[in-house]
VMD Tcl script that builds the backbone (N, CA, C; Angstrom):
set m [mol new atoms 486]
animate dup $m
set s [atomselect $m all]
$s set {name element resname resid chain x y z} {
  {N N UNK 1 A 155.963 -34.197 64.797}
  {CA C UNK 1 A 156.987 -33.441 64.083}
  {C C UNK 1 A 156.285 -32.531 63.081}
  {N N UNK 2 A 156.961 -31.196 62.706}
  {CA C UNK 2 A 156.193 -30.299 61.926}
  {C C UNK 2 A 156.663 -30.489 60.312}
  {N N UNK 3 A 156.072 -29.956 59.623}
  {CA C UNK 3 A 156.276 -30.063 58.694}
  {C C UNK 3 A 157.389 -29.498 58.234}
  {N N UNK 4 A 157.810 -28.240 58.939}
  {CA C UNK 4 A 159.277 -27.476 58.457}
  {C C UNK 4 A 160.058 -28.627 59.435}
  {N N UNK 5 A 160.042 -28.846 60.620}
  {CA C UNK 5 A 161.130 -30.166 60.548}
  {C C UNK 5 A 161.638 -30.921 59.899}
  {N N UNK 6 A 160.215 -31.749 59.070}
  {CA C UNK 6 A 160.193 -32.532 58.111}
  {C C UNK 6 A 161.117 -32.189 56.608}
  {N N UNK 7 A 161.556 -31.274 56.476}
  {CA C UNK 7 A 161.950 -30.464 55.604}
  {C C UNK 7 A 163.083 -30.183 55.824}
  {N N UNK 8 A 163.566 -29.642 56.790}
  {CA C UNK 8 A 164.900 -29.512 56.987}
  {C C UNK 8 A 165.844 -30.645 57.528}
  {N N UNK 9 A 165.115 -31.589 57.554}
  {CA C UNK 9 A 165.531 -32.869 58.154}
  {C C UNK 9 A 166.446 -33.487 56.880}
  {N N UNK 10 A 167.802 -33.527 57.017}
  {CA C UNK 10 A 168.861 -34.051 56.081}
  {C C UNK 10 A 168.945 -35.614 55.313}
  {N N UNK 11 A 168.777 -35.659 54.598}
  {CA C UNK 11 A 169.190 -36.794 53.574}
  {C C UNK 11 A 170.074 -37.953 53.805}
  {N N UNK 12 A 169.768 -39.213 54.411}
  {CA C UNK 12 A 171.416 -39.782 54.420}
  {C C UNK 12 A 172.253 -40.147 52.980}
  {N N UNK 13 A 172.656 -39.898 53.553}
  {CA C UNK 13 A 174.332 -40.085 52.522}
  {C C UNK 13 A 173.595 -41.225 51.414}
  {N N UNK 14 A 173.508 -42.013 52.260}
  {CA C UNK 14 A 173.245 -43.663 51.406}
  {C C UNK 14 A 172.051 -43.553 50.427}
  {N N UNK 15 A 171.457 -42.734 50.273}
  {CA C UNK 15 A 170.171 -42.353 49.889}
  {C C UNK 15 A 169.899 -43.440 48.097}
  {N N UNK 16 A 168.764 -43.932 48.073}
  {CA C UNK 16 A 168.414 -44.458 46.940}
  {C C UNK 16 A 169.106 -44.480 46.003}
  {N N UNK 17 A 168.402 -42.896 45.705}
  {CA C UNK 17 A 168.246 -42.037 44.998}
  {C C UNK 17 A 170.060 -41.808 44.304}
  {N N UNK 18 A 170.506 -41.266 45.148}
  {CA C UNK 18 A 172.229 -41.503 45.004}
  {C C UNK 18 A 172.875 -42.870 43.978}
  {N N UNK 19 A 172.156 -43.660 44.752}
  {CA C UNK 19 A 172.723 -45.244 44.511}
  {C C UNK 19 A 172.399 -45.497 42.999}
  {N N UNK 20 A 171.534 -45.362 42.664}
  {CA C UNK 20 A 170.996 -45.297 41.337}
  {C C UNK 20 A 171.405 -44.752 40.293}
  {N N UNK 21 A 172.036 -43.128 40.905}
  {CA C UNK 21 A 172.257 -42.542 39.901}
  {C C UNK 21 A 173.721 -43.113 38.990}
  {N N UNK 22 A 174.038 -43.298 37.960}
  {CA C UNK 22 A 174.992 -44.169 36.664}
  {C C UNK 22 A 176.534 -43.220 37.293}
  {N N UNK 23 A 177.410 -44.048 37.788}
  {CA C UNK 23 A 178.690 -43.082 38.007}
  {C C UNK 23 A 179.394 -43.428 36.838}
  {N N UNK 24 A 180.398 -42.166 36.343}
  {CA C UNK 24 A 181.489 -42.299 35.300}
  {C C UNK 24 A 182.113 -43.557 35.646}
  {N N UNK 25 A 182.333 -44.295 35.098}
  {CA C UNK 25 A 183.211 -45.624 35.637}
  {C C UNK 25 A 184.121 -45.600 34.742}
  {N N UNK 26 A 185.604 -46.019 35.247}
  {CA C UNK 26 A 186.764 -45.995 34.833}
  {C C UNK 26 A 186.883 -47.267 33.943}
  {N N UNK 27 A 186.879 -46.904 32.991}
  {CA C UNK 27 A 187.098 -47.973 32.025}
  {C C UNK 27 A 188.079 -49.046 32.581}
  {N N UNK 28 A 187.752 -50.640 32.350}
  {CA C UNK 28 A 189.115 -51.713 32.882}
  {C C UNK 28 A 189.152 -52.187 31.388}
  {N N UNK 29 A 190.405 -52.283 31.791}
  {CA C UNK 29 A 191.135 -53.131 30.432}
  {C C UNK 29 A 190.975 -54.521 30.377}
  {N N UNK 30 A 190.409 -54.947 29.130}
  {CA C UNK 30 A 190.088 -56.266 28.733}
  {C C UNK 30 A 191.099 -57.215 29.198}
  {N N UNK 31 A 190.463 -58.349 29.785}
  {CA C UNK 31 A 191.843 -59.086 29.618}
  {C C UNK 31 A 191.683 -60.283 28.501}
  {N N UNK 32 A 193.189 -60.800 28.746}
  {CA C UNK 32 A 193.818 -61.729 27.470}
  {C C UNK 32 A 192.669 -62.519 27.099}
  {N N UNK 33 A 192.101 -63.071 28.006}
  {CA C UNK 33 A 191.088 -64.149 27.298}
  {C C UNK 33 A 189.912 -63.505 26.990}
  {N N UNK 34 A 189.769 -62.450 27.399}
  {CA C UNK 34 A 188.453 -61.891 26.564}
  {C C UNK 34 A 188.941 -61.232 25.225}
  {N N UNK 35 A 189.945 -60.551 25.182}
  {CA C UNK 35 A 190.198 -60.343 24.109}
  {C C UNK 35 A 190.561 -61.456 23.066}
  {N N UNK 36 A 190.733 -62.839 23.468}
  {CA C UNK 36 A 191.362 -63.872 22.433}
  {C C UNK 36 A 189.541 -63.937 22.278}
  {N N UNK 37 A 189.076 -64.544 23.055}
  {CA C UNK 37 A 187.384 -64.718 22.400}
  {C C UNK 37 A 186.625 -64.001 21.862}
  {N N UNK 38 A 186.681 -62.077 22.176}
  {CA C UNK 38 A 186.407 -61.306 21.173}
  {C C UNK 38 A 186.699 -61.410 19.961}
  {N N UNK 39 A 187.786 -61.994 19.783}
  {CA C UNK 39 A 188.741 -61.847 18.020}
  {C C UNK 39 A 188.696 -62.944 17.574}
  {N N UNK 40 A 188.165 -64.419 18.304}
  {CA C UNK 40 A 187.655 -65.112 17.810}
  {C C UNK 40 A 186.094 -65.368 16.851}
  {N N UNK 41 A 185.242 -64.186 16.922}
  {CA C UNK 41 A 183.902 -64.502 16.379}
  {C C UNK 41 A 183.150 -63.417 16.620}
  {N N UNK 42 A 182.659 -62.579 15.787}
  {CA C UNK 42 A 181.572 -61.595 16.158}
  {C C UNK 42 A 180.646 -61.915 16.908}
  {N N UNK 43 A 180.375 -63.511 16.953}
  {CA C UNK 43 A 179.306 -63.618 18.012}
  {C C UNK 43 A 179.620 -63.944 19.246}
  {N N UNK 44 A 180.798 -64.291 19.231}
  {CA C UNK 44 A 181.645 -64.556 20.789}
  {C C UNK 44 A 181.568 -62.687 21.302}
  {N N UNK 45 A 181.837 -62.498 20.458}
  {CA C UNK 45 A 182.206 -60.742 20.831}
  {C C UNK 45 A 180.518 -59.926 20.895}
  {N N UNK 46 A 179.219 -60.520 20.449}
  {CA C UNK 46 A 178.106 -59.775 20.874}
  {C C UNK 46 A 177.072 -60.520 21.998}
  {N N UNK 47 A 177.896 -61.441 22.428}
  {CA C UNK 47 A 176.990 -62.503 23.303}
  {C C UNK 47 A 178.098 -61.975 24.892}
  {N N UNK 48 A 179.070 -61.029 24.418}
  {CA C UNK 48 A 179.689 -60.443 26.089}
  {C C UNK 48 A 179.569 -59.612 26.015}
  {N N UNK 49 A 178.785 -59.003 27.167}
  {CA C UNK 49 A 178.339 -57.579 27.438}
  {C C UNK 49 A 179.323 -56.689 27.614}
  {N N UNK 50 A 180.508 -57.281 28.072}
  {CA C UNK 50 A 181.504 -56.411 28.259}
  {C C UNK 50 A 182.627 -56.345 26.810}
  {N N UNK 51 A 182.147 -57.092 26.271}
  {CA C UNK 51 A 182.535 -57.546 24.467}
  {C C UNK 51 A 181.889 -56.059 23.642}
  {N N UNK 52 A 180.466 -56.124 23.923}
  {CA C UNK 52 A 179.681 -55.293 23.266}
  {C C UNK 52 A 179.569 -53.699 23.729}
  {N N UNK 53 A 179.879 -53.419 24.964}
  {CA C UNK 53 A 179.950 -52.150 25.271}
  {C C UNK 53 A 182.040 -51.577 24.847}
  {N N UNK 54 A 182.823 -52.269 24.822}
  {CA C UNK 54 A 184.027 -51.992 24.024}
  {C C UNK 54 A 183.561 -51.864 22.936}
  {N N UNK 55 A 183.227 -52.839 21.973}
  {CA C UNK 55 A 183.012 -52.368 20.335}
  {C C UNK 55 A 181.967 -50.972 20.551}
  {N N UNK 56 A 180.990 -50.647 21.229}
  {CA C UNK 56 A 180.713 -49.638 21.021}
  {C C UNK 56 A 181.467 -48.182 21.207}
  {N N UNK 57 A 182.045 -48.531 22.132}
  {CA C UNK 57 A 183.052 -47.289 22.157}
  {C C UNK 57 A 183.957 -47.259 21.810}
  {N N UNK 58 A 184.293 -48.122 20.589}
  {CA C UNK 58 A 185.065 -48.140 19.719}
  {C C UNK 58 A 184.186 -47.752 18.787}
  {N N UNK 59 A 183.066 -48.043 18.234}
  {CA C UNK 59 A 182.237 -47.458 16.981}
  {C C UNK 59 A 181.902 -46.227 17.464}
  {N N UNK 60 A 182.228 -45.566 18.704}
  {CA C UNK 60 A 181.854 -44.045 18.802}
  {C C UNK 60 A 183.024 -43.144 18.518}
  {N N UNK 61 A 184.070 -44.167 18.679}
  {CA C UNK 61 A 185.168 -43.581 18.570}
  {C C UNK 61 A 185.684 -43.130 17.035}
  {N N UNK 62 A 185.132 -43.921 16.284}
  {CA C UNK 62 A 185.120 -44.062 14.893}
  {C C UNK 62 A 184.309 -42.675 14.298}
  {N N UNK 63 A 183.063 -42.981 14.843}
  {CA C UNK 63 A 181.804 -41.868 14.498}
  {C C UNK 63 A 182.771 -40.439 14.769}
  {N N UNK 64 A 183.389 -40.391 16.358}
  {CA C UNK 64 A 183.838 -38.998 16.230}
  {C C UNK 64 A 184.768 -38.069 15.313}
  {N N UNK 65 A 185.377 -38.675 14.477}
  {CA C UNK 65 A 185.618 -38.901 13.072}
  {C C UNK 65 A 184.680 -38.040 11.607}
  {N N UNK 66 A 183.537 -38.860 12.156}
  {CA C UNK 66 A 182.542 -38.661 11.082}
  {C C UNK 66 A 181.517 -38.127 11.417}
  {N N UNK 67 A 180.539 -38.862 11.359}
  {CA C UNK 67 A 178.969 -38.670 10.812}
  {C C UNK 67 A 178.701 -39.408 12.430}
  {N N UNK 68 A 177.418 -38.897 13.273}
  {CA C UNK 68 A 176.948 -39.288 14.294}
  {C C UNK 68 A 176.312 -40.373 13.980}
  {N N UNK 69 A 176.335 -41.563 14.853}
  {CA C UNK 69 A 175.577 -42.764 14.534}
  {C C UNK 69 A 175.867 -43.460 12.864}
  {N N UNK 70 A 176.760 -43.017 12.238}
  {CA C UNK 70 A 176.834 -43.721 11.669}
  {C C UNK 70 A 177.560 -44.917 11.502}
  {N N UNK 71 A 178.081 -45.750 12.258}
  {CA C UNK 71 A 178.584 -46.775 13.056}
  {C C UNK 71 A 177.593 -47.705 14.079}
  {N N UNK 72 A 177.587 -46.770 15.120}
  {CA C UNK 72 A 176.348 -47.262 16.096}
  {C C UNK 72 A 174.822 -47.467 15.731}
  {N N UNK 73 A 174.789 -46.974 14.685}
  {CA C UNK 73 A 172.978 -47.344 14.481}
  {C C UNK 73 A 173.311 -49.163 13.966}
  {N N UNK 74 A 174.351 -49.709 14.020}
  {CA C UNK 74 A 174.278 -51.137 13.643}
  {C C UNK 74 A 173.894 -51.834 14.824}
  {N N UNK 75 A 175.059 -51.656 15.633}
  {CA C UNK 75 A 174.922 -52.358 17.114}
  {C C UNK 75 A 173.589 -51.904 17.366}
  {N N UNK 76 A 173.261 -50.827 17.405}
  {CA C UNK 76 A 172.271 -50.235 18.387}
  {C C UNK 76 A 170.751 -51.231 17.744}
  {N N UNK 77 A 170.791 -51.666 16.023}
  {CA C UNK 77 A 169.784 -51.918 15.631}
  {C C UNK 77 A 169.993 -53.466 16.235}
  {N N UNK 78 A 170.691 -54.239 15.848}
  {CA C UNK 78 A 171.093 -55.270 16.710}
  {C C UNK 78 A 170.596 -55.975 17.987}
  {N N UNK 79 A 171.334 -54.841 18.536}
  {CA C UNK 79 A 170.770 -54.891 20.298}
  {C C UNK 79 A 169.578 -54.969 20.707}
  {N N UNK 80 A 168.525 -54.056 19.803}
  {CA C UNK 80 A 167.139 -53.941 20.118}
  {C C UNK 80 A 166.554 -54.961 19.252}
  {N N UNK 81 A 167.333 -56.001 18.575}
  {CA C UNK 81 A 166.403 -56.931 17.696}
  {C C UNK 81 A 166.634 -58.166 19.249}
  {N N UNK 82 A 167.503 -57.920 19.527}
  {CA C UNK 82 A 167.929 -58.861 20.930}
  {C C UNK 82 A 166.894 -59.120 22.093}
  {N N UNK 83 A 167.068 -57.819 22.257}
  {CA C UNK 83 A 165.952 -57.366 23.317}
  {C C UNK 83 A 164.887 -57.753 23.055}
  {N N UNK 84 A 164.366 -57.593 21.969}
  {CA C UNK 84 A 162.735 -57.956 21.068}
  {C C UNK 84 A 162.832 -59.283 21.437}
  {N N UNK 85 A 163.527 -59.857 21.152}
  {CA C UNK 85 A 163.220 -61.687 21.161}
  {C C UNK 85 A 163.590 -62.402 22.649}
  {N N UNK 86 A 164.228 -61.149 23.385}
  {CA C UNK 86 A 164.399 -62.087 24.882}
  {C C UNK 86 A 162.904 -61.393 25.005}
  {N N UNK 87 A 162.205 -60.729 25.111}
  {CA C UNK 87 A 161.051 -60.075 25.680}
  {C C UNK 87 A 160.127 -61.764 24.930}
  {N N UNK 88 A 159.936 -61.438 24.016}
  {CA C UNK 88 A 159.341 -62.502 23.388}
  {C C UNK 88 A 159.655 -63.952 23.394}
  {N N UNK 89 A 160.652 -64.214 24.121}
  {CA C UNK 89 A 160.450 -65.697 24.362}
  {C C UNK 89 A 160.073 -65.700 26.012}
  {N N UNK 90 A 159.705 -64.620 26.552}
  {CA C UNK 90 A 159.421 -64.089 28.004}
  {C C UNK 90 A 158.115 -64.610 28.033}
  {N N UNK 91 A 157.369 -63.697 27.003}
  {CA C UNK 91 A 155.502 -64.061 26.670}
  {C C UNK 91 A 155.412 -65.378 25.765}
  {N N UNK 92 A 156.219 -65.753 25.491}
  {CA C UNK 92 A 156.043 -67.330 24.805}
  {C C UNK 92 A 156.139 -68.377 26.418}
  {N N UNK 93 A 156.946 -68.447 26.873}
  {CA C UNK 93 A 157.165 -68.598 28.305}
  {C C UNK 93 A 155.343 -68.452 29.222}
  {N N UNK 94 A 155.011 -67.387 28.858}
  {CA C UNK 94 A 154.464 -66.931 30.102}
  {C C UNK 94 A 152.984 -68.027 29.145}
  {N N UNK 95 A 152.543 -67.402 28.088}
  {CA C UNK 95 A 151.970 -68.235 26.792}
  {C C UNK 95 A 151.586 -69.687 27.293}
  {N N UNK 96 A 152.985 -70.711 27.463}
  {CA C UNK 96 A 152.778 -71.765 27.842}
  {C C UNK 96 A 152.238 -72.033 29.452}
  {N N UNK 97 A 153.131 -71.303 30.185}
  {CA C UNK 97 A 152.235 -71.121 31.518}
  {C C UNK 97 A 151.145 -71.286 31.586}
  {N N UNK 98 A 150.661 -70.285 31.265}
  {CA C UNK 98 A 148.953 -70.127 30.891}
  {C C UNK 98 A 147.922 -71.137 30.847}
  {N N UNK 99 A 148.740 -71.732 29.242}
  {CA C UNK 99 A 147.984 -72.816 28.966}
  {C C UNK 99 A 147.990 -74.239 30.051}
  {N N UNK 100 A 148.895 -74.089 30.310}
  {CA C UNK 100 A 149.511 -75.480 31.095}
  {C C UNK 100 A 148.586 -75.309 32.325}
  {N N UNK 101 A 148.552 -74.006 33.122}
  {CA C UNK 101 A 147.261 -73.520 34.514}
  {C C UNK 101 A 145.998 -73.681 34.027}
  {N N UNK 102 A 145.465 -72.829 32.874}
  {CA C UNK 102 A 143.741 -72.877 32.619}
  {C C UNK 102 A 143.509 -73.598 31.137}
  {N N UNK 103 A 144.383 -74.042 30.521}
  {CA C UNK 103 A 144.093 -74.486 29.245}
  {C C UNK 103 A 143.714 -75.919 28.854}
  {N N UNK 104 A 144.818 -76.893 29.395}
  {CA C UNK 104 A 145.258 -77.781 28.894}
  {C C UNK 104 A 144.197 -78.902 29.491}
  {N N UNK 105 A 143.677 -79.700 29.049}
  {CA C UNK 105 A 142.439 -80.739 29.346}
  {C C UNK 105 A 143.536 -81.420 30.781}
  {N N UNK 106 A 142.551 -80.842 32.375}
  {CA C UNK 106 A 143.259 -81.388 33.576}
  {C C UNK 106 A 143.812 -80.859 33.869}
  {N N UNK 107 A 144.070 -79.081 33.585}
  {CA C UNK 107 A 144.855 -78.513 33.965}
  {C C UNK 107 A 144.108 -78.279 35.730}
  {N N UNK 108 A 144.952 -78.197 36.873}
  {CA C UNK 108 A 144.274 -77.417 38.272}
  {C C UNK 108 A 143.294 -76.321 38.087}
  {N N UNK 109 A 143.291 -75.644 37.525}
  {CA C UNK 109 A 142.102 -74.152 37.075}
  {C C UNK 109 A 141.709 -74.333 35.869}
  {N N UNK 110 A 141.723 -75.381 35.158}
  {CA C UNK 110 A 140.990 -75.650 33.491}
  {C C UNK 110 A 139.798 -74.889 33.569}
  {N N UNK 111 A 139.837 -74.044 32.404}
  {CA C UNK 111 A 139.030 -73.373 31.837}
  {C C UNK 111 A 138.268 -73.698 30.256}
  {N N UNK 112 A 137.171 -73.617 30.413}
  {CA C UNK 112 A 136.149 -73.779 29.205}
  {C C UNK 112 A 136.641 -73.775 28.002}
  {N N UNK 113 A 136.942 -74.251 26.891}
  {CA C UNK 113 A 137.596 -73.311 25.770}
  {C C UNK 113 A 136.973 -73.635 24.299}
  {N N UNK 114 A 135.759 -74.702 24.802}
  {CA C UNK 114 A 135.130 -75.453 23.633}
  {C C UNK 114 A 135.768 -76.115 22.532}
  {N N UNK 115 A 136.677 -76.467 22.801}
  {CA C UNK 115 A 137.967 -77.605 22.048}
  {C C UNK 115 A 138.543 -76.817 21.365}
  {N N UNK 116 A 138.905 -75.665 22.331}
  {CA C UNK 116 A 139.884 -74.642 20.894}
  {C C UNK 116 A 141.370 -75.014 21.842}
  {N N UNK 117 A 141.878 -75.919 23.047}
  {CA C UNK 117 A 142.664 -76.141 23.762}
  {C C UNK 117 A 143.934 -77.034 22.860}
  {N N UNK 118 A 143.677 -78.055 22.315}
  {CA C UNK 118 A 144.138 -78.705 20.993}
  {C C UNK 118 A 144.618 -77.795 20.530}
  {N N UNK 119 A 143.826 -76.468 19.939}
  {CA C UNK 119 A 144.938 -76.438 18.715}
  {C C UNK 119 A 145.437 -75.026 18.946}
  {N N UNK 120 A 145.604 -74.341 20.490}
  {CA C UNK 120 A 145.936 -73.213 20.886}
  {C C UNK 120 A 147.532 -74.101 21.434}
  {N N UNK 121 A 147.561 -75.506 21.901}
  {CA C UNK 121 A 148.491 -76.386 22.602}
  {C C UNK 121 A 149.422 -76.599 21.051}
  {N N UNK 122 A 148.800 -76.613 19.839}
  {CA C UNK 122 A 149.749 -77.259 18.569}
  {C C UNK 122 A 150.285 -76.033 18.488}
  {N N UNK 123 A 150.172 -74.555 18.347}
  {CA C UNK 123 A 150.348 -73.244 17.999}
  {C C UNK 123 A 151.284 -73.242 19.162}
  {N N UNK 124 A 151.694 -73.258 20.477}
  {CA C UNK 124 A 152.774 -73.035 21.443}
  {C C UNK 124 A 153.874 -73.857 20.891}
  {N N UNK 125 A 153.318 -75.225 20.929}
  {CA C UNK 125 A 154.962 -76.371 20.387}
  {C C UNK 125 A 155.327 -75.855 18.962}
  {N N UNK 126 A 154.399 -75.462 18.200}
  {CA C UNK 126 A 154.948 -74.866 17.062}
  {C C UNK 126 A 155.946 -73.771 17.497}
  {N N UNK 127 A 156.020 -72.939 18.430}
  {CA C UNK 127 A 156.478 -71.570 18.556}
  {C C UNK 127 A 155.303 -70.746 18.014}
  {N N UNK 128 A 155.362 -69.493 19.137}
  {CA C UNK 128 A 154.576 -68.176 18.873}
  {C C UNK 128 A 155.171 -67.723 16.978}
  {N N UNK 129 A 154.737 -66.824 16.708}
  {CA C UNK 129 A 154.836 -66.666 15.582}
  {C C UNK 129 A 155.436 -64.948 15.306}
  {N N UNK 130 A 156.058 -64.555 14.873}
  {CA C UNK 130 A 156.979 -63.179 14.987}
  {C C UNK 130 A 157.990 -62.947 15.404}
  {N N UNK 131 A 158.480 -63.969 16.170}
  {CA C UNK 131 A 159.735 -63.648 16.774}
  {C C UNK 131 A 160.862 -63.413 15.807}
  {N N UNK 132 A 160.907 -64.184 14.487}
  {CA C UNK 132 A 161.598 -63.891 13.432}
  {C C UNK 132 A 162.173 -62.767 12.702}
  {N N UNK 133 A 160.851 -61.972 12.908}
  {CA C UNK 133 A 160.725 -60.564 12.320}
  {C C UNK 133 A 161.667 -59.993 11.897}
  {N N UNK 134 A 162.792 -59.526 12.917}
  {CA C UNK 134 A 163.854 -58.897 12.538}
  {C C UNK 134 A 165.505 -59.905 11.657}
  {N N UNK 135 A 164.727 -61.141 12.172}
  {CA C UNK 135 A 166.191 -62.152 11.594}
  {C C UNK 135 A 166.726 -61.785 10.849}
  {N N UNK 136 A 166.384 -61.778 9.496}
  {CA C UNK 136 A 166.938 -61.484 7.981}
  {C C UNK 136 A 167.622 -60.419 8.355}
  {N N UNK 137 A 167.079 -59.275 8.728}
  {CA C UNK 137 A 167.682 -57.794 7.964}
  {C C UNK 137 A 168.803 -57.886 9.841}
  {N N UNK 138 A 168.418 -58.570 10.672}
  {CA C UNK 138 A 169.741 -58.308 11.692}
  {C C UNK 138 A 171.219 -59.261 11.291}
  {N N UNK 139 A 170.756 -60.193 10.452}
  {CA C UNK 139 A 171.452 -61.125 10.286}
  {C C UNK 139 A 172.630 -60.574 9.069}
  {N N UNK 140 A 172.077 -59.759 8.251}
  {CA C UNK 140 A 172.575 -58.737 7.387}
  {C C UNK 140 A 173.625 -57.956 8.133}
  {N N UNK 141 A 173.067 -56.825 9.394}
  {CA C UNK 141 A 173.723 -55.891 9.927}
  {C C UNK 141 A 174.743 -56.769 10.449}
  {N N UNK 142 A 174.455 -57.871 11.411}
  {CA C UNK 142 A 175.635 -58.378 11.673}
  {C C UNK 142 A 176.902 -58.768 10.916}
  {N N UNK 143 A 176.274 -59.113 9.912}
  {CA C UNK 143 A 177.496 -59.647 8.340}
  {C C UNK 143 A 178.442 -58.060 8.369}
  {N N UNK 144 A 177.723 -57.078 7.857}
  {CA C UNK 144 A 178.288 -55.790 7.538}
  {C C UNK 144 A 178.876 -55.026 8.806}
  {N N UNK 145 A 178.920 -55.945 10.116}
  {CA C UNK 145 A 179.519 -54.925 11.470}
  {C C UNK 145 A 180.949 -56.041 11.005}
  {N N UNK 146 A 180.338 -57.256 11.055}
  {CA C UNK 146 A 181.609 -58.048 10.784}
  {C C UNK 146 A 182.547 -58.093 9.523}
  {N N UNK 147 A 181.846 -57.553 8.358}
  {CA C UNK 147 A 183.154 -57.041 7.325}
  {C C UNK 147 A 183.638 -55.980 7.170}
  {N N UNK 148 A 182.831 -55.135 8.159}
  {CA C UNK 148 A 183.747 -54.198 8.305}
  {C C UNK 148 A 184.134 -53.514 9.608}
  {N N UNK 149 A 183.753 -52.938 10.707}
  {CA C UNK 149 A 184.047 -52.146 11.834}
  {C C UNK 149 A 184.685 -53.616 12.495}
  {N N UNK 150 A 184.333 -54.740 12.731}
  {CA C UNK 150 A 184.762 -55.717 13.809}
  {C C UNK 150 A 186.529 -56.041 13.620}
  {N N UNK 151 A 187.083 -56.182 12.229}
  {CA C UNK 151 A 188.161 -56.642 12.244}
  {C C UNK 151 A 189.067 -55.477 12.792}
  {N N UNK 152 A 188.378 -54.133 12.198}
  {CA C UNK 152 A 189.199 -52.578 12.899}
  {C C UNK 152 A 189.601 -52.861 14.573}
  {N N UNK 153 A 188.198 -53.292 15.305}
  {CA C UNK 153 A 187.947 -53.479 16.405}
  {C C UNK 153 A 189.037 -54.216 17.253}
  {N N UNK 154 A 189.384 -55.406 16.714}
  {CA C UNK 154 A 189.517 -56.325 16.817}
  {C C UNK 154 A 191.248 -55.625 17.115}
  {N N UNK 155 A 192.013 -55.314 15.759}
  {CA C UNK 155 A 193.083 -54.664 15.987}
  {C C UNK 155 A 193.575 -53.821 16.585}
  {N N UNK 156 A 192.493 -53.129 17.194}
  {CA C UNK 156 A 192.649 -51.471 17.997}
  {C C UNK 156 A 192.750 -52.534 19.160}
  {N N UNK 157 A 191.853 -53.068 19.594}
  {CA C UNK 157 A 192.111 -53.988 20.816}
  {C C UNK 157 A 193.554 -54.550 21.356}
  {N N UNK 158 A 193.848 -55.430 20.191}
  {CA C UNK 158 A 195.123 -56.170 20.447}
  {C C UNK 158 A 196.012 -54.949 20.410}
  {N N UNK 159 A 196.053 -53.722 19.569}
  {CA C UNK 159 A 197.665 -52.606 19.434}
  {C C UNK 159 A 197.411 -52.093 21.172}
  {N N UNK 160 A 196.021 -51.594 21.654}
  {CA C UNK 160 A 195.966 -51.190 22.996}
  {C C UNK 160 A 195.921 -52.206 23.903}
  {N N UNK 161 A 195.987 -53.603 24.132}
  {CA C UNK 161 A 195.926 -54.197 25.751}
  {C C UNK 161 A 197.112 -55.351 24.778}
  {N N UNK 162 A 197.438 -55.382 23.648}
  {CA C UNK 162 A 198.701 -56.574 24.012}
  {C C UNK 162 A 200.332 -55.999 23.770}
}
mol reanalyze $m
mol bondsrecalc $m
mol representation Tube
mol addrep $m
């Protein structure tokens, strides 16, 4: 086959590339029990993904109002303190692996470590160290989404789906 064949040769429909790309999706309306567990607890309401993408477009909805991001830089800081610590209990995870394959006195592939195995093994059961980092100051943002934008939230919800 030539190369201008190769070229004019059509795309199927089904293509990757297509599949991938993010379609407008029609918003669905919450139902009753997600909305009773949303309005039960800011953290009931940031531990559902479908909890957390409503309050955001409700805090955009707010922003369009105002000031850009000034709403969403909470969630948004939030979210990425989230992300930080699932990543990091990923390499704490992987951390113990490790040790447990080449570390640990008898491990199948034990590796050399000149008795630094002890106290690299006390430092894992302790927990890695940083994961904290963001606690305090997310633990804050969360207080301040919850005294103020969540109860708004909360009501716009129930006046639109009850």
């Amino acid at each position: 086959m030539s190369s201008t064949e190769k070229a004019e040769k059509p795309k199927p429909e089904n293509s990757k590339a297509e599949k991938e790309k993010p379609k407008p999706e029609k918003k669905k309306a919450p139902t009753k029990v997600q909305l009773e567990k949303w309005s039960s607890s800011i953290n009931a309401l940031l531990s559902d993904p479908d909890g957390v993408e409503a309050f955001r477009a409700f805090l955009l909805e707010m922003e369009s109002e105002g000031e850009e991001g000034e709403f969403t830089k909470y969630i948004d800081f939030y979210l990425e303190c989230e992300k930080y610590k699932a990543r990091f209990k990923e390499l704490e995870d992987t951390a113990k692996q490790i040790f447990e394959d080449y570390l640990a006195v008898g491990a199948d592939k034990e590796v050399g470590t000149g008795g630094k195995s002890v106290e690299i093994e006390n430092k894992l059961e302790m927990g890695l160290e940083d994961v904290t980092v963001f606690d305090e100051p997310q633990k804050k943002v969360k207080q301040k989404l919850a005294d103020t934008q969540y109860l708004h939230f909360c009501l716009d919800m129930k006046n639109k789906f009850i």
